[in-house]
ZAKOL-635806 format. One line per 3 residues: their letters; for each residue x, y, z of C-alpha. Coordinates in Angstrom, 3 decimals. Example, Ala and Ser with C-alpha at 12.3 -4.5 7.8 and 13.67 -1.06 7.14 Angstrom:
<batis>
AS	12.300/-4.500/7.800  13.670/-1.060/7.140;
</batis>
This chain:
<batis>
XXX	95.322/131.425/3.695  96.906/130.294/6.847  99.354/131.902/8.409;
XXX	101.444/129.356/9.239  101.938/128.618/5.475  104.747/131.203/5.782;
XXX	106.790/129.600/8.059  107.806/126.979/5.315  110.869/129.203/4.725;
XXX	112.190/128.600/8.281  114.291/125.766/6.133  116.134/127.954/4.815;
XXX	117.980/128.720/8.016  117.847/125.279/9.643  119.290/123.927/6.410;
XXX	122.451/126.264/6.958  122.536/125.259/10.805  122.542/121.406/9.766;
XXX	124.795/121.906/6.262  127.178/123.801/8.608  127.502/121.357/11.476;
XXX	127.837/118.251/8.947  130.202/120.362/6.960  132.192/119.661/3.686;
XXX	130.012/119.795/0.145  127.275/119.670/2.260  127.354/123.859/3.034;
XXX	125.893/123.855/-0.702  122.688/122.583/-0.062  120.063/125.626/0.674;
XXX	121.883/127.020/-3.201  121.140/123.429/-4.495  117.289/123.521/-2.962;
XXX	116.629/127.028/-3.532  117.702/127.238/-7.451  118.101/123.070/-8.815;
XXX	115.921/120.981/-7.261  112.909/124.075/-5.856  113.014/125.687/-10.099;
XXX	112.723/121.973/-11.044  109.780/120.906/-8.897  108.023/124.079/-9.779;
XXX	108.070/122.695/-13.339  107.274/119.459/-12.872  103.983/120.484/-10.963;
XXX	103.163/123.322/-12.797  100.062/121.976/-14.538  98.584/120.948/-11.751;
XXX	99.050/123.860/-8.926  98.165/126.511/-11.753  94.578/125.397/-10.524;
XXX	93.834/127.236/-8.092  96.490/129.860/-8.599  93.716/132.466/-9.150;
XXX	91.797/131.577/-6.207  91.034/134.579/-4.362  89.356/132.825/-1.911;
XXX	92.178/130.836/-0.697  94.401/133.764/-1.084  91.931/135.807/1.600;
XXX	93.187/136.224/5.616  91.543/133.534/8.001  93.217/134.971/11.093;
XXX	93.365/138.284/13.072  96.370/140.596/11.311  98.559/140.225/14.466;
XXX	99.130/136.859/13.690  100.583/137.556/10.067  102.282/140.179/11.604;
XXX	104.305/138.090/14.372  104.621/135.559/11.839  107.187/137.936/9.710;
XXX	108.548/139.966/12.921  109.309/135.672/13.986  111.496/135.527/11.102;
XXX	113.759/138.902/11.722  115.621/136.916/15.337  116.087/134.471/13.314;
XXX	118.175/135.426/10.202  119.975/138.021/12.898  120.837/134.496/15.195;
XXX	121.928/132.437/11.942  123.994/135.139/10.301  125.881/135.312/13.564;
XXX	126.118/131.611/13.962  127.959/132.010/10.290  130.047/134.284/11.586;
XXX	131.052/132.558/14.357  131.890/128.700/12.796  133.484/131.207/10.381;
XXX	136.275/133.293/12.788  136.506/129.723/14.838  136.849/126.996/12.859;
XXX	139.156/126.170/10.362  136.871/126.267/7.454  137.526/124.835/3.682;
XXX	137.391/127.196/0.899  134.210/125.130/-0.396  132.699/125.496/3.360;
XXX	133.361/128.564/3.444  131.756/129.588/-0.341  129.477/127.212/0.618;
XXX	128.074/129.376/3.842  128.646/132.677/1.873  125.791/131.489/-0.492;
XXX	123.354/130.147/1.950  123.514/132.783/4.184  123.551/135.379/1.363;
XXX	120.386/133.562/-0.070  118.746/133.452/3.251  119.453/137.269/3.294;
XXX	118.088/137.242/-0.260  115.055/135.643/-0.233  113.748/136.190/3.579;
XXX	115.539/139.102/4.956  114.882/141.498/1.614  111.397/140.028/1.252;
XXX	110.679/141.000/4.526  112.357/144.370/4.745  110.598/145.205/1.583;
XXX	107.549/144.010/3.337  108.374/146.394/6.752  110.240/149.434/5.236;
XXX	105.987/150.465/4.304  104.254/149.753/7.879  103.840/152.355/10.282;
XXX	104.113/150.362/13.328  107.457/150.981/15.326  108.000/147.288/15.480;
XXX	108.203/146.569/11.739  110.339/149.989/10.978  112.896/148.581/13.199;
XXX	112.933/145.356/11.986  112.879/146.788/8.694  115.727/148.670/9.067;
XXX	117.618/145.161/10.914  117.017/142.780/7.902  118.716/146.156/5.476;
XXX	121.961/146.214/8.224  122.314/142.814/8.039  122.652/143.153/3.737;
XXX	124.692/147.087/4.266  121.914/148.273/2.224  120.430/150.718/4.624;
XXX	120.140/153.396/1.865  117.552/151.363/-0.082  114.407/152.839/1.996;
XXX	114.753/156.073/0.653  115.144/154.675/-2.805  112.419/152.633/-2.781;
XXX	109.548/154.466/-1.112  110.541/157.822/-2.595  112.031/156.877/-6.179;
XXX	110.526/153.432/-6.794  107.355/153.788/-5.967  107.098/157.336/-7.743;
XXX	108.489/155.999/-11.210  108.265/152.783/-11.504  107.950/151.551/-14.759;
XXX	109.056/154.673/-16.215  112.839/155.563/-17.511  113.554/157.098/-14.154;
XXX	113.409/154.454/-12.467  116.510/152.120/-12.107  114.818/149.057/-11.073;
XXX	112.638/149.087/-14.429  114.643/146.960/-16.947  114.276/147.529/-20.175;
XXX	112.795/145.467/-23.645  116.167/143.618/-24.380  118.361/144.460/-21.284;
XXX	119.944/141.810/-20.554  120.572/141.515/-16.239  124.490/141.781/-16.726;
XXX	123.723/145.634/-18.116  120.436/146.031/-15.807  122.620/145.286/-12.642;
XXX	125.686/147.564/-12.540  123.762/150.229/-13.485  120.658/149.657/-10.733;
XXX	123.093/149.268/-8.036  124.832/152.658/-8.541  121.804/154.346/-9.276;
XXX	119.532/153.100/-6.132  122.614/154.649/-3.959  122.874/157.798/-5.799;
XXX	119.252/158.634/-6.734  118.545/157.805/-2.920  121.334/160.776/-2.176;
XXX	119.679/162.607/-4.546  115.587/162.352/-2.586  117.767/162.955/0.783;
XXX	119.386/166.362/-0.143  116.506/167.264/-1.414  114.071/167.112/1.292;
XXX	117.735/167.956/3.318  117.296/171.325/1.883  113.489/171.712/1.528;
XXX	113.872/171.427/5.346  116.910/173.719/5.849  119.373/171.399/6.589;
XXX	122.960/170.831/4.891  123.055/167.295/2.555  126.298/166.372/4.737;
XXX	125.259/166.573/8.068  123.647/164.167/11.033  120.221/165.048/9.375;
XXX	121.167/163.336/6.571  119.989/159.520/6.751  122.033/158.081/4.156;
XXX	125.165/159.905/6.140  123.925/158.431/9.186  123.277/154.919/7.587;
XXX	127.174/154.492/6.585  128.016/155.473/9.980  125.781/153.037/11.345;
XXX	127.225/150.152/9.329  130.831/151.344/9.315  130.710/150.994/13.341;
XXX	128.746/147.629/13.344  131.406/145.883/10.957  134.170/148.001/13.044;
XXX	132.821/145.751/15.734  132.587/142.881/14.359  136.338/143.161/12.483;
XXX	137.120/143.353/16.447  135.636/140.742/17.828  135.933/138.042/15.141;
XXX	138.323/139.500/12.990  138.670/140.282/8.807  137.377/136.874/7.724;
XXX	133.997/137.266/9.000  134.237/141.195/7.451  134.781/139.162/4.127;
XXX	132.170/136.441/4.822  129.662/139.204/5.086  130.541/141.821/2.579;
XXX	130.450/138.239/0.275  127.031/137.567/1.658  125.394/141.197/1.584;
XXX	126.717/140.936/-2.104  124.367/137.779/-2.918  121.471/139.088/-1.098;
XXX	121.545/142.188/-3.042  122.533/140.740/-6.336  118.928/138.561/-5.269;
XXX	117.276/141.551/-4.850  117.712/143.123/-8.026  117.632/140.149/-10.157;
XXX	113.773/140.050/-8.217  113.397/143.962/-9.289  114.457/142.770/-12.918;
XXX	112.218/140.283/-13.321  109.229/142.042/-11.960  108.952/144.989/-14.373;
XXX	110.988/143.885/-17.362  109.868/145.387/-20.557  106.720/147.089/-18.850;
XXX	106.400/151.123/-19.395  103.282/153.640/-18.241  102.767/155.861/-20.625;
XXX	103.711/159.611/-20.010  101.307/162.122/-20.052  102.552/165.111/-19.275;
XXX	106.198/166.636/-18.107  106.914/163.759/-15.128  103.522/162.745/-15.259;
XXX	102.500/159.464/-15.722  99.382/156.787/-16.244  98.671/155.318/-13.158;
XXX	100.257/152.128/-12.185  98.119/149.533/-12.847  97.850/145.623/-13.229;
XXX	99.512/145.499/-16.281  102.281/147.186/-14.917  104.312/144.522/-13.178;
XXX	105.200/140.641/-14.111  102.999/137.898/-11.599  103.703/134.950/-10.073;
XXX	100.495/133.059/-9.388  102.091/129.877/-8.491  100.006/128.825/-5.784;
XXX	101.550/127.807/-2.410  105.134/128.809/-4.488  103.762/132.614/-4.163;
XXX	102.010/131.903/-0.601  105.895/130.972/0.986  106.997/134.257/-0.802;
XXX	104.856/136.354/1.499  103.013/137.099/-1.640  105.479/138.311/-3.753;
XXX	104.115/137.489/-7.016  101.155/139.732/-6.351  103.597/142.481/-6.414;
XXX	100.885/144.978/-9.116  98.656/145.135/-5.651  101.725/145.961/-3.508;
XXX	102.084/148.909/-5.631  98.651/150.216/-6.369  98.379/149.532/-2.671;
XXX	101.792/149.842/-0.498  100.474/149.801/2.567  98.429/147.054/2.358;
XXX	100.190/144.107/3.914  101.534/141.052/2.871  98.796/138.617/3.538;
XXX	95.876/140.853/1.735  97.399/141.368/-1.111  95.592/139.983/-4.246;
XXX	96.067/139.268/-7.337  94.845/140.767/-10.326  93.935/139.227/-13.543;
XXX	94.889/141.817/-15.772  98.742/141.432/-14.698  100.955/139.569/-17.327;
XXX	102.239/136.289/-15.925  105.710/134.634/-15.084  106.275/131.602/-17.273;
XXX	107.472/130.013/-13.797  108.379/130.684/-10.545  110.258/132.993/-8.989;
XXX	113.776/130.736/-8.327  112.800/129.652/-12.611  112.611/132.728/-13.644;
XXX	116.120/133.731/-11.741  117.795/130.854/-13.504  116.089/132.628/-17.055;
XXX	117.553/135.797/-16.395  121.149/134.600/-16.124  121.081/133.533/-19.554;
XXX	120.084/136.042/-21.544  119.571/134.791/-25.520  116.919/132.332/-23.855;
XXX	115.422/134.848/-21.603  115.631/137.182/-24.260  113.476/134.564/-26.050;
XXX	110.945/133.781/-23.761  110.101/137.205/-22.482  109.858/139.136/-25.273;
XXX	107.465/136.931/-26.812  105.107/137.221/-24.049  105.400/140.981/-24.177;
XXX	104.702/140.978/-27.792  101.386/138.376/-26.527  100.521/140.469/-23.941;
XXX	100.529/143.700/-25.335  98.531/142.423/-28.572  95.772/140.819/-26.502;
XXX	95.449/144.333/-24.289  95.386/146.367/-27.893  92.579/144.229/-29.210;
X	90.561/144.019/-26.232;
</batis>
């Protein structure tokens, strides 16, 4: 696995420099690429890439870790640079509402599938470098609070009814949404006043990082309303809302319909394989900074990106990742699809 293979998604943000410059219908391309034409050639060459999609060695580190790591640090500049550039064609050009939808989505897609992908990736290192960044790519989406959620509520009970990124056998993503979104701000209140006052400290106060968070973004889009003005405060609110609506539509897919067992009183089986949905796609999972091997990241989380392995005993994605996003929009056919291979799954893991 070269390193380099990562830097396939620098399109992504060139596309949105070009679409933007060229203007018109043209803003629409990265959506078009991304979830038409990307979910489409996934299909089409499904047979054949599924051949070595279990090929550990391939999957295996050739290079020193530094360069995997300033690989994904690369990428952090770089969304920061285009979002700006959004904002600014944005507050200084007279921009068509279907230019101006047009950027929302790229941007908020970029956002989406880089900037979380990454921040999920950094928000686990303990290098200074990647906390920071980790925390830039979560300002850039106003999602600061979803650190605390996801180290300290995620990772606990995943796959359990406590969690609120676990959807349910027959939830359909319109019910899973609303009610992840409100719960990964409040459950992450919840941790924080709770280790507030473990520690002595008042929930509302400066120790408080959520508190802190707000205040952070408040001022930084107080700024911004200054300097460019309430249509680039629109543009990205607009965009934060598709990168986050990507995010969890990703947390939906990757645990739907899979439970761990409780043992005890808020004790569970131990995450395992089984417990999350794969994407073994090949190169499609390589560009993803190996986001369909997302069982590892959990029995592992501090393992990064490029070690990560898959595992066999992990249930598997009909298709890939942009697919299976299109799936989950419509529900009867998702519905369909998915609960089948539950059903499959869980009868082949009985009888073995």
């Amino acid at each position: 696995m070269k390193p380099w293979i990562f830097l396939q998604y620098l399109f992504i943000p060139a596309f949105i420099i070009v679409s933007s410059l060229i203007g018109g219908w043209w803003t629409f391309t990265v959506p078009v690429i991304c979830f038409v034409i990307h979910p489409l050639v996934r299909i089409l060459v499904q047979n054949s890439s599924s051949e070595d999609s279990h090929d550990l060695k391939e999957q295996q580190p050739h290079y020193s870790h530094i360069i995997y790591r300033c690989v994904g640090l690369l990428f952090v500049p770089i969304l920061v640079a285009v979002t700006g550039w959004a904002v600014y064609i944005i507050s200084y050009n007279r921009l068509s509402l279907e230019e101006f939808v047009g950027l929302v989505l790229s941007v908020g897609i970029m956002n989406g599938v880089i900037g979380f992908t990454l921040a999920h990736e950094f928000i686990h290192r303990k290098e200074t470098a990647e906390k920071i960044s980790g925390e830039i790519l979560l300002l850039l989406n106003n999602y600061l609070h979803y650190k605390i959620e996801h180290i300290n509520g995620h990772h606990v009970y995943a796959c359990t009814y406590k969690d609120p990124h676990t959807a349910l056998v027959n939830e359909s993503f319109y019910h899973f949404l609303p009610r992840t979104v409100k719960s990964t701000f409040f459950n992450a209140w919840e941790i924080e006043s709770k280790k507030l006052i473990r520690e002595r400290h008042l929930p509302w106060s400066i120790h408080n990082r959520i508190v802190c968070s707000l205040f952070i973004q408040f001022l930084v889009l107080t700024v911004i309303f200054i300097l460019f003005g309430w249509l680039a405060i629109l543009f990205l609110l607009l965009q934060s809302a598709v990168a986050i609506f990507l995010l969890h539509i990703t947390n939906y897919l990757q645990h739907y319909g899979l439970l761990r067992e409780k043992k005890m009183r808020d004790r569970y089986e131990k995450f395992d394989a089984h417990h999350a949905w794969a994407s073994y796609e090949g190169k499609d999972n390589l560009n993803l900074f190996q986001l369909g091997n997302h069982a590892d990241h959990h029995m592992h989380p501090g393992r990064s990106y490029e070690k990560l392995l898959p595992h066999t005993d992990s249930p598997q994605m009909p298709t890939g990742y942009s697919g299976m996003i299109i799936l989950a929009l419509i529900p009867p056919i998702w519905f369909r699809i998915m609960n089948k291979r539950i059903s499959t799954f869980i009868t082949q893991n009985t009888t073995s």
